[in-house]
PALUM-28089 format. One record per atom (N, C-alpha, C, O): residue number from 1; residue in one letter; x, y, z. Coordinates in steps of 0.02 Angstrom, whole numbers. Atoms other than C-alpha are relative to their C-alpha. Last residue first. Layout:
REM PALUM-28089
NUM, A, X, Y, Z
...
This chain:
REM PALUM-28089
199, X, 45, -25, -68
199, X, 4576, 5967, 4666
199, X, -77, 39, -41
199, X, -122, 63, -6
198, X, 25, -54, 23
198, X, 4651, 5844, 4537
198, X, -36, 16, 61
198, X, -62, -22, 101
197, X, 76, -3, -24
197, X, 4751, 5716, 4627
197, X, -25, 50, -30
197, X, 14, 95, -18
196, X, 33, -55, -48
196, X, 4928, 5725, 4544
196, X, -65, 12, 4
196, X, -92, 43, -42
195, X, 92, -20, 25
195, X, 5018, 5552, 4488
195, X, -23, 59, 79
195, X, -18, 57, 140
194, X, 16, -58, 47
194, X, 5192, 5527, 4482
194, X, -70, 12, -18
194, X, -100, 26, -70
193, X, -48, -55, -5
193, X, 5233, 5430, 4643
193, X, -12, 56, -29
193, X, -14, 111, -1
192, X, 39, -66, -33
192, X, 5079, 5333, 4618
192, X, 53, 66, 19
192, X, 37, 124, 30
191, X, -52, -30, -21
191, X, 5148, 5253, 4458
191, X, -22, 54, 46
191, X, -33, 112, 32
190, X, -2, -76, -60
190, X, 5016, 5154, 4400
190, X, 56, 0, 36
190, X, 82, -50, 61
189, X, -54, -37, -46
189, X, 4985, 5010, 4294
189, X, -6, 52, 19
189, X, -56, 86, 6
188, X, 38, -47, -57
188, X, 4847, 4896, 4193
188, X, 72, 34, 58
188, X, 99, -4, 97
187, X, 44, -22, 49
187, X, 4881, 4766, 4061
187, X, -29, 69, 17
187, X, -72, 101, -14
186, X, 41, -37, -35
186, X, 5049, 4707, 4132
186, X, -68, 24, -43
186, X, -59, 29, -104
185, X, -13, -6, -72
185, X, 5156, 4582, 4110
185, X, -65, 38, 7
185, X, -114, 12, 34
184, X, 2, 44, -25
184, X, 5104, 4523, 3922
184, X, 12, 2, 82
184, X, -6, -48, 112
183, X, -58, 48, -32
183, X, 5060, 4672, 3840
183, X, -2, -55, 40
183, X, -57, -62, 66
182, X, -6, -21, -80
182, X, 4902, 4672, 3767
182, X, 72, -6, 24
182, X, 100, -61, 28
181, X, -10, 44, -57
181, X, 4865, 4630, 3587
181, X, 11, 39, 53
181, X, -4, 98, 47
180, X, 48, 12, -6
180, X, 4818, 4713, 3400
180, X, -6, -58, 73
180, X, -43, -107, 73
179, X, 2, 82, 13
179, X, 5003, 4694, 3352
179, X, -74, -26, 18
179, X, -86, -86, 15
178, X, -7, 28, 54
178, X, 4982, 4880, 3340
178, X, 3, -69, -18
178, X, -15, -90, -74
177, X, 35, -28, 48
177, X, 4916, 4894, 3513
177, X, 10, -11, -64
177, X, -32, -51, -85
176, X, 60, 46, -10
176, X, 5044, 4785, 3579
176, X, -67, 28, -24
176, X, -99, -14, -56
175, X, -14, 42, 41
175, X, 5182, 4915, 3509
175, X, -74, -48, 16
175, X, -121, -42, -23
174, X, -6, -23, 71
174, X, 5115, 5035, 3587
174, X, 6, -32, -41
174, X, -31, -27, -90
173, X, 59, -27, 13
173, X, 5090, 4979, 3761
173, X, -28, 24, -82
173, X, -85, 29, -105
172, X, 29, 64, 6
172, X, 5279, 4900, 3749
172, X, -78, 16, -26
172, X, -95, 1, -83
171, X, -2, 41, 60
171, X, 5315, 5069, 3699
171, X, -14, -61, -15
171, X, -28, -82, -71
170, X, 50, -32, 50
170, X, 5222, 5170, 3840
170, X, 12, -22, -78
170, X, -27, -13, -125
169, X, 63, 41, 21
169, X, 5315, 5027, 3953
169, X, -49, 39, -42
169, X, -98, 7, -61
168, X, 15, 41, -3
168, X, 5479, 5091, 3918
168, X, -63, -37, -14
168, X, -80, -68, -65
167, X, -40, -13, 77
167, X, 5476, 5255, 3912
167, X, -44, -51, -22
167, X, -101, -50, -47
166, X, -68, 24, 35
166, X, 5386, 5232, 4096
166, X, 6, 19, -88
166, X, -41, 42, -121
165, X, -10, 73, 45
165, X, 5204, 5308, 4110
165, X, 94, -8, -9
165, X, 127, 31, -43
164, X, -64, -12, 59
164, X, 5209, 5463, 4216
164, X, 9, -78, -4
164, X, 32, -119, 35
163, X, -84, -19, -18
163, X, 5048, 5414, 4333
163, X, 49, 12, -40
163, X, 34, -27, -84
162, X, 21, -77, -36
162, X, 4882, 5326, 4298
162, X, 88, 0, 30
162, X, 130, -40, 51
161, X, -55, -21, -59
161, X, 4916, 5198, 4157
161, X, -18, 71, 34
161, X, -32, 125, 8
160, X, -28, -73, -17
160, X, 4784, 5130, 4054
160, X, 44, 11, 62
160, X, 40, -17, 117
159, X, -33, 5, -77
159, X, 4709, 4969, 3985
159, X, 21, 74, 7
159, X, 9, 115, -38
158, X, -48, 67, -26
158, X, 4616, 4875, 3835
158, X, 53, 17, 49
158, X, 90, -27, 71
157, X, -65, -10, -44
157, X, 4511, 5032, 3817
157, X, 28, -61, 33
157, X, 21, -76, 92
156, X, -6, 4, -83
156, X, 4415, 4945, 3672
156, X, 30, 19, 30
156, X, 86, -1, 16
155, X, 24, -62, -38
155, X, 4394, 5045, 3500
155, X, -31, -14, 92
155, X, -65, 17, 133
154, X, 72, 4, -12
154, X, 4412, 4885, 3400
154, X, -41, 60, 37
154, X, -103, 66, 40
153, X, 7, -7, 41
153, X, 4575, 4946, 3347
153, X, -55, -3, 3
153, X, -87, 39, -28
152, X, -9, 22, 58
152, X, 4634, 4969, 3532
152, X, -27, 8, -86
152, X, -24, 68, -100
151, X, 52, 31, 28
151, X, 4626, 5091, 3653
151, X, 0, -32, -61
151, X, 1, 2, -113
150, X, -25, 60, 58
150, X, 4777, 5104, 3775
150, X, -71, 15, -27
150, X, -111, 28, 19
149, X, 56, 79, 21
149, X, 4719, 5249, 3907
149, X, 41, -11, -55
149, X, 76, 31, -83
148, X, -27, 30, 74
148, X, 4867, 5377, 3974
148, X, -61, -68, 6
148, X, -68, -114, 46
147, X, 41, 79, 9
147, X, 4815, 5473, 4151
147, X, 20, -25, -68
147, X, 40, 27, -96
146, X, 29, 20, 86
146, X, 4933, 5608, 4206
146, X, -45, -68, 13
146, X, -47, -111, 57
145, X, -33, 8, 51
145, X, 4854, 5659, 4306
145, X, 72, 2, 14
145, X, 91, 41, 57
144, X, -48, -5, -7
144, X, 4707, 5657, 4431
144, X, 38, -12, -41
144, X, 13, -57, -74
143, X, -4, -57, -59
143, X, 4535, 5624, 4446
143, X, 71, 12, -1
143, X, 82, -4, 58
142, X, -70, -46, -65
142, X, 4502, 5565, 4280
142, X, -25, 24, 57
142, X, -77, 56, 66
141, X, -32, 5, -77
141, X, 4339, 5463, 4245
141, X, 70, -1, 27
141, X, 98, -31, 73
140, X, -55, 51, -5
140, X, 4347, 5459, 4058
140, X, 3, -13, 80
140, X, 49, -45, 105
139, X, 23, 74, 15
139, X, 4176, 5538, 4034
139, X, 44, -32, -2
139, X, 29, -85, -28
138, X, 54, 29, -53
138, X, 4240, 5665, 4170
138, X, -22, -71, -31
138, X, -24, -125, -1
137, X, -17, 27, -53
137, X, 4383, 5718, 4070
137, X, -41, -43, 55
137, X, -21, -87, 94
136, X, -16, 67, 18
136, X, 4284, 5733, 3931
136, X, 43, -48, 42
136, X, 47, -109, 43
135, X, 55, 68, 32
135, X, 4163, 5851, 3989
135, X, 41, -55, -14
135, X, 17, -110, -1
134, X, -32, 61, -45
134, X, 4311, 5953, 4093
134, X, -41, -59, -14
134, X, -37, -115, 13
133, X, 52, 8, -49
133, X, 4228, 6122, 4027
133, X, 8, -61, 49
133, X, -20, -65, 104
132, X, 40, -31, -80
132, X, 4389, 6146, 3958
132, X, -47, 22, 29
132, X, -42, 72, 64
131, X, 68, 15, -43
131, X, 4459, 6006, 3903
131, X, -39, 58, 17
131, X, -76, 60, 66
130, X, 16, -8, -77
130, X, 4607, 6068, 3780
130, X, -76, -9, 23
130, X, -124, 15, -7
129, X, 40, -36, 18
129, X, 4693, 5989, 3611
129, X, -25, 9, 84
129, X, -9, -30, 129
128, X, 4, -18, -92
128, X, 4847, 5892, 3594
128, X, -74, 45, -16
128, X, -88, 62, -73
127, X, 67, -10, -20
127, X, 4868, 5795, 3414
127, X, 2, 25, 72
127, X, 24, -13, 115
126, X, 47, 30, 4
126, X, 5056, 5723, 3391
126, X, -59, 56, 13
126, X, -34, 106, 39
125, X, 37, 0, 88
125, X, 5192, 5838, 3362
125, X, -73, -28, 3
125, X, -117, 6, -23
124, X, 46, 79, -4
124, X, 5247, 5884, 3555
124, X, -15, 15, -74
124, X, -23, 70, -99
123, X, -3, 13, 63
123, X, 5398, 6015, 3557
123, X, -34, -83, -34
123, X, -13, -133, -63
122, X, -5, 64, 7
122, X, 5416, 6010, 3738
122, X, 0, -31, -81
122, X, 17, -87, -99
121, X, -59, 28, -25
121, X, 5432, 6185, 3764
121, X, -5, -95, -17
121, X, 52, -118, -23
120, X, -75, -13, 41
120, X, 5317, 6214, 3609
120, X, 37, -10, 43
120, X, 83, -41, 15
119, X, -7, 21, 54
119, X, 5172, 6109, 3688
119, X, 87, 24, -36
119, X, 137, -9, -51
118, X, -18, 98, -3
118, X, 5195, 6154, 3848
118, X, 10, -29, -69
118, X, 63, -58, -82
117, X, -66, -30, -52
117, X, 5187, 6360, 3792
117, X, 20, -70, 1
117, X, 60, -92, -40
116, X, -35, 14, 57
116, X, 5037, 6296, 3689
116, X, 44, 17, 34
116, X, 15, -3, 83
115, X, -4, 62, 43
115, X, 4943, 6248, 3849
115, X, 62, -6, -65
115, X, 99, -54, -76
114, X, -42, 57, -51
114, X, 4985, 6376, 3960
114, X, -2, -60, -35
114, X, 42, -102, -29
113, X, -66, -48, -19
113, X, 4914, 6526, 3827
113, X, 57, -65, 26
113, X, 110, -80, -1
112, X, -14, 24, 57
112, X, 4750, 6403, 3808
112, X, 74, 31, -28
112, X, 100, 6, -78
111, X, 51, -42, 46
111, X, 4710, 6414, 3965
111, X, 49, -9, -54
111, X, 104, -36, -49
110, X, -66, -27, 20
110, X, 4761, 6256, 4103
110, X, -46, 56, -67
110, X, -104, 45, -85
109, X, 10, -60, -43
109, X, 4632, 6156, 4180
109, X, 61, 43, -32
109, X, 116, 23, -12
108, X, 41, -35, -18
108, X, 4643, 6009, 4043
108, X, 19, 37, 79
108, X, 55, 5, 118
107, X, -34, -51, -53
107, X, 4753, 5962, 3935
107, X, -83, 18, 37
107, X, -136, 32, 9
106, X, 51, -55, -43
106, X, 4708, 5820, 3826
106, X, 11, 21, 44
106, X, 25, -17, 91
105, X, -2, -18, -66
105, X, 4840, 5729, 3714
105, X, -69, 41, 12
105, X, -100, 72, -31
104, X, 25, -63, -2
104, X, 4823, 5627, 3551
104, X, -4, 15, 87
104, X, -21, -26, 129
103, X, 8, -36, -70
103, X, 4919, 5486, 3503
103, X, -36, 70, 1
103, X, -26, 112, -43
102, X, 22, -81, -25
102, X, 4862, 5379, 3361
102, X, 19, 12, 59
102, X, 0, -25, 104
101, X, 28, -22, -73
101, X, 4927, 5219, 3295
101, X, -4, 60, 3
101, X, 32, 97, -31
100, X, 73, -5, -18
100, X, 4933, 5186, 3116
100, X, -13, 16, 52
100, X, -69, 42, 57
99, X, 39, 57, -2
99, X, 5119, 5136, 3079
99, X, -77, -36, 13
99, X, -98, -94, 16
98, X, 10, 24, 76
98, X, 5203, 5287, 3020
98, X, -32, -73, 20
98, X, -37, -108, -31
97, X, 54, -46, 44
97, X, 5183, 5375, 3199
97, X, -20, -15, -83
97, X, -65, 11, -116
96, X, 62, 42, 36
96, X, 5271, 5238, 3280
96, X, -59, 28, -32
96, X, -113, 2, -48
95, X, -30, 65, -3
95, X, 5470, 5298, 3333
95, X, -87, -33, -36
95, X, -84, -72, -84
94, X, -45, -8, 47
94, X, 5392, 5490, 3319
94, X, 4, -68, -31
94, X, -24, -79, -85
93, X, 21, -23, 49
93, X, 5267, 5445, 3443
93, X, 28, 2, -54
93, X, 3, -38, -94
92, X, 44, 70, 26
92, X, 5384, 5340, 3545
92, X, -42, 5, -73
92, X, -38, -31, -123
91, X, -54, 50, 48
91, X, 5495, 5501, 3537
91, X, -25, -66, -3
91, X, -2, -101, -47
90, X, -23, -31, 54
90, X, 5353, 5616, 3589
90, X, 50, -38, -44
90, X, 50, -42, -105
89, X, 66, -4, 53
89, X, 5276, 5519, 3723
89, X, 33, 23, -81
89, X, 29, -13, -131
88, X, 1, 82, 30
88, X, 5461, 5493, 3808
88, X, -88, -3, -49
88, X, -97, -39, -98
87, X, -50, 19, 64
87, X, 5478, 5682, 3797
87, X, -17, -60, -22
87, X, -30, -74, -81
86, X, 12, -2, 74
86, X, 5292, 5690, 3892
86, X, 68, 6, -64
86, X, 58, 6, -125
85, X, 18, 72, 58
85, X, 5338, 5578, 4028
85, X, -4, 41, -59
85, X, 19, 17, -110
84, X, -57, 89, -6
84, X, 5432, 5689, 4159
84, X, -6, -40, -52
84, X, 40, -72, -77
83, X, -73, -45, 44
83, X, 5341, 5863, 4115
83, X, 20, -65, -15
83, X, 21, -92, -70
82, X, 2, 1, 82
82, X, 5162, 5745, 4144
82, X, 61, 44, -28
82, X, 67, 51, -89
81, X, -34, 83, 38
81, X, 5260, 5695, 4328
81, X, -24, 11, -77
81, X, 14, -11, -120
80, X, -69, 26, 3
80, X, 5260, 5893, 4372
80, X, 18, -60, -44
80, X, 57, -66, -91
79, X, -9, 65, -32
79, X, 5090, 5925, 4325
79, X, 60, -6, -5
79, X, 84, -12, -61
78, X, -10, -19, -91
78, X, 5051, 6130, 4312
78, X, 44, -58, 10
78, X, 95, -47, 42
77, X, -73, -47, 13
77, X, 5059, 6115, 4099
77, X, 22, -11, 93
77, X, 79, -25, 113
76, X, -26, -70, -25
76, X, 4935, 5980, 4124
76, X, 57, 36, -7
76, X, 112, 8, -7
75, X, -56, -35, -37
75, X, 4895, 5809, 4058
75, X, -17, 72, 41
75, X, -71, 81, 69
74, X, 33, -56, -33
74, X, 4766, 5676, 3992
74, X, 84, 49, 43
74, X, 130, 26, 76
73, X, -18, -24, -30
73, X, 4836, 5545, 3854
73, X, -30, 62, 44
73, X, -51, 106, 7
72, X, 26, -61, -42
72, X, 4756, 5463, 3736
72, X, 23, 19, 54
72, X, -6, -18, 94
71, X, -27, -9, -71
71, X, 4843, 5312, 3655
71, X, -16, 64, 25
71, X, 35, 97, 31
70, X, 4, -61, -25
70, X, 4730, 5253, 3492
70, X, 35, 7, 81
70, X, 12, -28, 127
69, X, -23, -2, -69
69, X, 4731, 5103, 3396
69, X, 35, 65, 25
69, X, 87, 87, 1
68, X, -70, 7, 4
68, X, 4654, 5116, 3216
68, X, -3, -3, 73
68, X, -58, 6, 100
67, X, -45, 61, 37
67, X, 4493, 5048, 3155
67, X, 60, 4, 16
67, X, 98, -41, -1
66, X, 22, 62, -5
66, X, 4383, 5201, 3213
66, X, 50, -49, -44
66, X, 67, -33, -101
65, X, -48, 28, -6
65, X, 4487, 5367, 3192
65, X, -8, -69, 27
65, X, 39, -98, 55
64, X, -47, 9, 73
64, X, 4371, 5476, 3116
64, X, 53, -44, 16
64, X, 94, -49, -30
63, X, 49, 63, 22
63, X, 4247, 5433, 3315
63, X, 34, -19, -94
63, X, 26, -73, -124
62, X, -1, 98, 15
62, X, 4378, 5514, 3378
62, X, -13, -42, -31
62, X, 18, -91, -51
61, X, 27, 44, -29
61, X, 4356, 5688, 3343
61, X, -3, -74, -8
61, X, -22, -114, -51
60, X, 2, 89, -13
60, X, 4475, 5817, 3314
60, X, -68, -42, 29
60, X, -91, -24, 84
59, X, 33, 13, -42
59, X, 4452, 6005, 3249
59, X, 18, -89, 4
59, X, 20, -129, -43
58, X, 49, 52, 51
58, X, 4610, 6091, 3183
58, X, -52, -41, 79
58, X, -40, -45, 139
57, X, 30, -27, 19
57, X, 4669, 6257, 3278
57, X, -58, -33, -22
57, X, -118, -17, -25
56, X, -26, -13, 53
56, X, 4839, 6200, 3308
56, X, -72, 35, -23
56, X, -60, 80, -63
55, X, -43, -59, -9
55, X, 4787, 6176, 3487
55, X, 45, 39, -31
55, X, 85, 79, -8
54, X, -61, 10, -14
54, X, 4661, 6068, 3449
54, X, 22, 44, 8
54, X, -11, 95, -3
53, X, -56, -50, 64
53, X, 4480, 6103, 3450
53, X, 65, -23, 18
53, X, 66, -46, 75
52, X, -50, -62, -34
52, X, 4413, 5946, 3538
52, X, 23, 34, -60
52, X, 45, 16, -114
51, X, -10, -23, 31
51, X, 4253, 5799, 3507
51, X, 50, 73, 44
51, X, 36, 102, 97
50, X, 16, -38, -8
50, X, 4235, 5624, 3602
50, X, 24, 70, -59
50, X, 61, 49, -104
49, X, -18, -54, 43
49, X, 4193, 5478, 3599
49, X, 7, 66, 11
49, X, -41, 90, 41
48, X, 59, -70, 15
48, X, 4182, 5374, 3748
48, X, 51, 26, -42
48, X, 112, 30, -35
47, X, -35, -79, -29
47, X, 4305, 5216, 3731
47, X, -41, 38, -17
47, X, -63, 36, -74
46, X, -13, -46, 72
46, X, 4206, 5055, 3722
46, X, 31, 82, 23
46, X, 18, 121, 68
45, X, 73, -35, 44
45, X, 4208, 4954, 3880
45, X, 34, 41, -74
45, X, 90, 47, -99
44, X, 8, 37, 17
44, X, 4373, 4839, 3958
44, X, -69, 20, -43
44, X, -95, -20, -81
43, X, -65, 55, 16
43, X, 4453, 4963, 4057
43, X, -60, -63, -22
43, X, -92, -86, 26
42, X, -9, 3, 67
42, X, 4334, 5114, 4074
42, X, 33, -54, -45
42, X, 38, -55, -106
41, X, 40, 24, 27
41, X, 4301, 5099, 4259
41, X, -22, -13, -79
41, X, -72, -44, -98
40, X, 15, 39, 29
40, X, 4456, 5141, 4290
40, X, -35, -48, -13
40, X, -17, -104, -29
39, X, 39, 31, 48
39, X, 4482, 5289, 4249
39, X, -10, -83, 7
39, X, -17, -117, -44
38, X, 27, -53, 65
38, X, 4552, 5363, 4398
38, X, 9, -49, -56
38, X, 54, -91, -56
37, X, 65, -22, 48
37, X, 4513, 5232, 4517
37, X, 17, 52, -42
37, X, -32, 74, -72
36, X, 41, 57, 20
36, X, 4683, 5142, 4576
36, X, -70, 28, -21
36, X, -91, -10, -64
35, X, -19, -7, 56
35, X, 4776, 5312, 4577
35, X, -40, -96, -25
35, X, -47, -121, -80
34, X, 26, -28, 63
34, X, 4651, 5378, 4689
34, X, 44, -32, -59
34, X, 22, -20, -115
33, X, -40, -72, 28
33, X, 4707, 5237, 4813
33, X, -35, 24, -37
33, X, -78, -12, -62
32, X, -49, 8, 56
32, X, 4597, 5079, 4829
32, X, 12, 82, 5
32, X, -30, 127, 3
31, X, 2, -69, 23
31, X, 4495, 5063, 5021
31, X, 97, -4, -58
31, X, 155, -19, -43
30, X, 11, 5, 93
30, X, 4518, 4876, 5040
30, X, 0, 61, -10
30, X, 42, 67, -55
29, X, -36, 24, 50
29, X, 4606, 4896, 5196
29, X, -4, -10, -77
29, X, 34, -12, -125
28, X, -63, -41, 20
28, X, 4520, 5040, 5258
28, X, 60, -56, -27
28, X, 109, -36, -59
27, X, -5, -53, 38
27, X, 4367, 4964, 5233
27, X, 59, 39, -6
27, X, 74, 71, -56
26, X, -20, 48, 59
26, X, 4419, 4800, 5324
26, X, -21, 54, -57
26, X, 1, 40, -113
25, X, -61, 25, 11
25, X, 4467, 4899, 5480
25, X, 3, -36, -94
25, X, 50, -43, -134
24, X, -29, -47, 14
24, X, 4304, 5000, 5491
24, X, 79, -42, -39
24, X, 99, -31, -96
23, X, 31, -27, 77
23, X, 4195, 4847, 5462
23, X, 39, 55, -9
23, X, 44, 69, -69
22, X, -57, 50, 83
22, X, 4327, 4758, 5589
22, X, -49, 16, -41
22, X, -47, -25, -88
21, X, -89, -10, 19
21, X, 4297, 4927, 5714
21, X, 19, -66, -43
21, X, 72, -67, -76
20, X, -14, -33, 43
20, X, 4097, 4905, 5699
20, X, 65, 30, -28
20, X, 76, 57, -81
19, X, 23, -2, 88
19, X, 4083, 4733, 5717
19, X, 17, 66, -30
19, X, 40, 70, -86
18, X, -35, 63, 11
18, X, 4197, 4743, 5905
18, X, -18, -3, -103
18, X, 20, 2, -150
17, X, -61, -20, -4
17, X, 4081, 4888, 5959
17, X, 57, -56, -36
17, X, 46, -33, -93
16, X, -12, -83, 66
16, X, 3939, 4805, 5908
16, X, 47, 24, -9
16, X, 73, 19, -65
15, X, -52, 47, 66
15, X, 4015, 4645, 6010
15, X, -32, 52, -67
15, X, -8, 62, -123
14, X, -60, 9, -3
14, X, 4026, 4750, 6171
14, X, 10, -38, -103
14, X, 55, -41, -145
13, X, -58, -43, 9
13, X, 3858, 4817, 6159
13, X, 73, 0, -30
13, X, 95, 37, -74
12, X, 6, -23, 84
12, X, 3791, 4654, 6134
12, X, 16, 75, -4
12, X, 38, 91, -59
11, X, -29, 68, 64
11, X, 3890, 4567, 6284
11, X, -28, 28, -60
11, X, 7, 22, -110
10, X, -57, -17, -14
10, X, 3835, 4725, 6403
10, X, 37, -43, -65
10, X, 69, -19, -112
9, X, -19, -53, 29
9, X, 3673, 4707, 6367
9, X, 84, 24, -27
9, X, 107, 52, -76
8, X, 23, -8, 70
8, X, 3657, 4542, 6371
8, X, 28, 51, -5
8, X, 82, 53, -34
7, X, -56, 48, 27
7, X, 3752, 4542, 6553
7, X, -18, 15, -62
7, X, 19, 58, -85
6, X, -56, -40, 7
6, X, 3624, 4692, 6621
6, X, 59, -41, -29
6, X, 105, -4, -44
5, X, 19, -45, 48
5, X, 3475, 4574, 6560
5, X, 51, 40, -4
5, X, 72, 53, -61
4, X, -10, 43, 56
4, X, 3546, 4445, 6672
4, X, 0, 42, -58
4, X, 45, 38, -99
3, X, -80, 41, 8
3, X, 3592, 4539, 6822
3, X, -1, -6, -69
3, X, 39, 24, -105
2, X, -45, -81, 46
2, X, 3430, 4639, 6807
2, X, 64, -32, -19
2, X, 91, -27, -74
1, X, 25, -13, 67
1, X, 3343, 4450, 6825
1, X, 33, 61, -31
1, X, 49, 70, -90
């Protein structure tokens, strides 16, 4: 009879052990990168509003810019990959600033000294303005940057890129916004190369 009871045991030991390394195994396969969650639980809801002094002085808030399509951007002076992308922001900008779309940047951890410094080395025109209590960063669910949301006319985030957005695809993104659409490859990307974990 110990025999028997010592076999059970042994057999449901063994197959705990066994359940709990393929619950470990299949969590670490599905386990998504940070650059697969920063924001994106936001992809397909209404874009949180929000309100920023700019870094010209003037005050911005979103909610004056209902009806048009909006590309928001999150950066840093610190972020290597936001140096990388923000020319190509600037000359898209330029290239579609007479056509209704909005870019506006948000800096956050950085003081307001490190901010305009980026600004004039880079010689950004569009709207930039700074986070810094990190309220809006949070209602976007950044962890890391750069982040770039699409939001359309309806004021849906119809998609976002975590990482230095290509030239390229921040104009496809642009353009499909104005045509009131999605690009057609992609609706959703990331460049984990260029993306920095916020600590």
């Amino acid at each position: 009879m110990r025999k028997h009871w010592k076999l059970i045991s042994t057999i449901t030991l063994a197959a705990l052990v066994v359940a709990f390394f393929a619950l470990l195994a299949f969590g670490l396969a599905n386990k998504s990168p940070a650059t697969g969650r920063s924001g994106v639980t936001r992809i397909g809801k209404p874009a949180p509003s929000f309100s920023m002094t700019l870094l010209d002085g003037r005050e911005f808030h979103l909610e004056e810019y209902a009806g048009k399509p909006v590309v928001i951007n999150f950066w840093a002076s610190w972020c290597p990959p936001c140096r990388d992308e923000s020319p190509g922001f600037e000359r898209v900008w330029q290239k579609y600033r007479d056509t209704g779309v909005l870019f506006v940047g948000v800096d956050i951890q950085d003081t307001e000294e490190e901010a305009t410094r980026y600004i004039e080395e880079f010689n950004l025109t569009f709207p930039n303005g700074r986070d810094p209590d990190g309220k809006i960063t949070v209602e976007y669910g950044v962890i890391g940057l750069p982040v770039t949301f699409f939001i359309g006319a309806n004021g849906i985030v119809e998609g976002r890129w975590v990482g230095a957005v290509p030239e390229d695809k921040l104009e496809d993104w642009t353009r499909a916004l104005i045509d009131r659409s999605v690009p057609s490859d992609e609706s959703d990307g990331e460049n984990p190369d260029g993306f920095f974990p916020l600590k």
